[in-house]
C-alpha positions, 0 to 999 in steps of 0.5 A: 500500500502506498502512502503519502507521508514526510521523509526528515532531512536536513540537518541535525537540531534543523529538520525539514521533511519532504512530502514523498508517497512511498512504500507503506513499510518502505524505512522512513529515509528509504527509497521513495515514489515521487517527491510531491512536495516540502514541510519546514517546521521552523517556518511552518511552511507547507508547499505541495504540488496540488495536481500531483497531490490529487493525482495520486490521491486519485489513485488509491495513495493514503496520507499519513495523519499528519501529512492528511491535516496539513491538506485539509488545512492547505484546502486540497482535500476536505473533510475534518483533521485528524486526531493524531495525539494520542496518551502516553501509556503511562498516564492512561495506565495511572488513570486506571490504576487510579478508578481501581482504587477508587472502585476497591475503597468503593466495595468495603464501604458496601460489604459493611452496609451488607454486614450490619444489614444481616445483623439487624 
């Protein structure tokens, strides 16, 4: 499956990425298809081909999230962005940790009320 995503280049602590459509599980600095556009970060600069683009959207490539949202927000494309931020692990398994606790604090209160209940 092709996909239409950024390949880093530049240098080291100055990246800026190309906007190529390669190989699904081509390595990110590996060989590619067609190189359709740039994305500066730094600038926050975005500049793609816009018949290129549609063209090979056209013909079945998938963007990446990212590369997706910057269409959208270009105009090429429409519909919503994407949601690409995601929890850490490490958060989402304290804020589970964190509803068993509460839900354990939660049971000794309901097994007294059982107890005294019995007992009347």
């Amino acid at each position: 499956m092709l996909k239409l995503r950024l390949q880093r280049r530049g240098k080291r602590n100055y990246a800026t990425y190309r906007v190529v459509v390669a190989e699904q599980h081509a390595p990110v600095k590996g060989r590619f298809i067609a190189d359709v556009g740039w994305y500066n970060p730094h600038t926050n600069e975005f500049n793609v081909d816009e018949a290129v683009v549609k063209e090979w959207l056209a013909k079945g490539v998938q963007p990446s999230d990212t590369v997706h949202n910057f269409l959208v927000t270009k105009g090429i494309i429409k519909g919503e962005k994407v949601t690409i931020w995601r929890p850490k692990k490490k958060e989402a398994a304290a804020e589970q940790k964190k509803e068993a606790d509460q839900k354990e604090a939660q049971k000794p209160a309901e097994e007294k009320e059982a107890k005294t209940k019995e007992t009347k």
